[in-house]
C-alpha positions as CSV (number, residue, x, y, z in Angstrom):
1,X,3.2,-4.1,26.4
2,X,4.1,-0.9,28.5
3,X,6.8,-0.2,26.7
4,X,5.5,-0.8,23.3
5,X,3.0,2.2,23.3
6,X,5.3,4.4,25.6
7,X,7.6,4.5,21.9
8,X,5.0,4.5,19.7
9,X,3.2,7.5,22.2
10,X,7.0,9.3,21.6
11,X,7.7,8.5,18.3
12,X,4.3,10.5,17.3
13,X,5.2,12.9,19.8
14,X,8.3,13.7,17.7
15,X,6.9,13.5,14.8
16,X,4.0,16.2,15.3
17,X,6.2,18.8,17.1
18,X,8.2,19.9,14.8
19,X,4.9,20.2,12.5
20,X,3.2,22.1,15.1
21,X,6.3,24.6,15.4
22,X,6.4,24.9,11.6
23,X,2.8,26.3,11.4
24,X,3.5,29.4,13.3
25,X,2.2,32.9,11.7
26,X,5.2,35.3,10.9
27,X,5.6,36.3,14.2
28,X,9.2,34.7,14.4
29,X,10.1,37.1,11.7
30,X,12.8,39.6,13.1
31,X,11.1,42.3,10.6
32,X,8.0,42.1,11.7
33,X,8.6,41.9,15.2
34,X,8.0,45.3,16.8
35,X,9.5,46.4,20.5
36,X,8.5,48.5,23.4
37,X,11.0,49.4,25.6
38,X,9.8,50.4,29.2
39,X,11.0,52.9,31.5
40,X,10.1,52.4,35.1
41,X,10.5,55.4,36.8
42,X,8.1,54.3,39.4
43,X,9.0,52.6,42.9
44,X,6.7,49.8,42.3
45,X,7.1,46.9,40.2
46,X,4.9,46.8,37.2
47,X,2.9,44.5,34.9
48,X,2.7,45.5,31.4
49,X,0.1,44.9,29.2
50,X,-0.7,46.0,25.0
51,X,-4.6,47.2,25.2
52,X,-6.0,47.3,21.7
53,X,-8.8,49.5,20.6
54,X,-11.0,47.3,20.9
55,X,-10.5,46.1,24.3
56,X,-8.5,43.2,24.3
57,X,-5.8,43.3,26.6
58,X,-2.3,40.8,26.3
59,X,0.1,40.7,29.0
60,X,3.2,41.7,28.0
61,X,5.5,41.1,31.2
62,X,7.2,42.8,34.3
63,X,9.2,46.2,34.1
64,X,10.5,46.1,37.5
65,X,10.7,49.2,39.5
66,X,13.8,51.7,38.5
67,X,14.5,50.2,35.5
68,X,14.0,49.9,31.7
69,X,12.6,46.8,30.5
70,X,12.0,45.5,26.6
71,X,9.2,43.7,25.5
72,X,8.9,41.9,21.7
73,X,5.6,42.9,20.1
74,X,4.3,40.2,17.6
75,X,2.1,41.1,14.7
76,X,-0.6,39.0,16.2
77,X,-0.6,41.3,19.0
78,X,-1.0,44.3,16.2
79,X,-3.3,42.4,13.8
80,X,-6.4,44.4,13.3
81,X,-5.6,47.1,15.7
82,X,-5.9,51.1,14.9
83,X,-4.0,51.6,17.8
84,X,-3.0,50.1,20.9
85,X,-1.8,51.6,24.3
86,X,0.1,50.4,26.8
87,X,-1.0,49.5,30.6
88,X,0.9,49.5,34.3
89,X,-0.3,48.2,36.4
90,X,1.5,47.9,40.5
91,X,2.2,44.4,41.2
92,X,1.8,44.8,45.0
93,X,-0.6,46.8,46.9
94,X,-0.2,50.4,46.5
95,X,0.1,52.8,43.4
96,X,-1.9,53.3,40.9
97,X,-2.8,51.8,37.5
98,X,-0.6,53.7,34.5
99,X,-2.1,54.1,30.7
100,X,-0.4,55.4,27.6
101,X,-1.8,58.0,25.3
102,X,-3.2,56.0,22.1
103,X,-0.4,54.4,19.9
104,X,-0.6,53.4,15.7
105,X,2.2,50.5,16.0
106,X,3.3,49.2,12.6
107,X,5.3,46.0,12.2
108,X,8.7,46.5,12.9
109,X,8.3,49.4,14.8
110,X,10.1,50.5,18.2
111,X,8.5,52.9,21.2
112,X,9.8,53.9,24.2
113,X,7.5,54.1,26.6
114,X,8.0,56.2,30.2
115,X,6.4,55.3,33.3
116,X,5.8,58.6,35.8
117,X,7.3,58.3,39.8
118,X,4.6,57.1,41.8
């Protein structure tokens, strides 16, 4: 009986996936996809986040420390957005929190983005 509804659980399974995955917004789009490149010229490891003007905040990932790191901006990270800027802050104890003047990011775009010594 077990092993009845374990295939019919993983026969549904496969069937919804791929529709899940099919319903994604254009963010898989190459063209739409902008990129932030990261220069960590600090000593501490970072966490990067994309701030909108609004508030919202979206982690983006780690730049470790002394080195440049890219990140993939989606257009649902953009979507309704005047502008966004772009946070630090130290994983570890120590340093302080970093914040990028005020960017307009369209779709597609690339900034480079430069984190002082600390």
């Amino acid at each position: 009986m077990y092993g009845n509804r374990s295939r019919l659980f993983l026969a549904l399974a496969l069937l919804v996936a791929p529709a899940c995955a099919a319903n994604r917004s254009g963010d898989s789009d190459p063209s739409l996809q902008g990129r932030l490149e990261v220069e960590n010229r600090s000593s501490f490891d970072m966490d990067v986040d994309i701030v909108s003007d609004r508030g919202g905040a979206v982690r983006l990932g780690l730049a470790p420390a002394a080195q440049t790191t890219a990140f993939r901006l989606t257009p649902g990270m953009l979507a309704g957005a005047g502008s966004v800027r772009f946070r630090g802050r130290p994983v570890r104890g120590g340093g302080e929190a970093v914040v990028s003047d005020p960017y307009k990011v369209r779709p597609g775009e690339q900034i480079v983005w430069s984190i002082p010594p600390q």
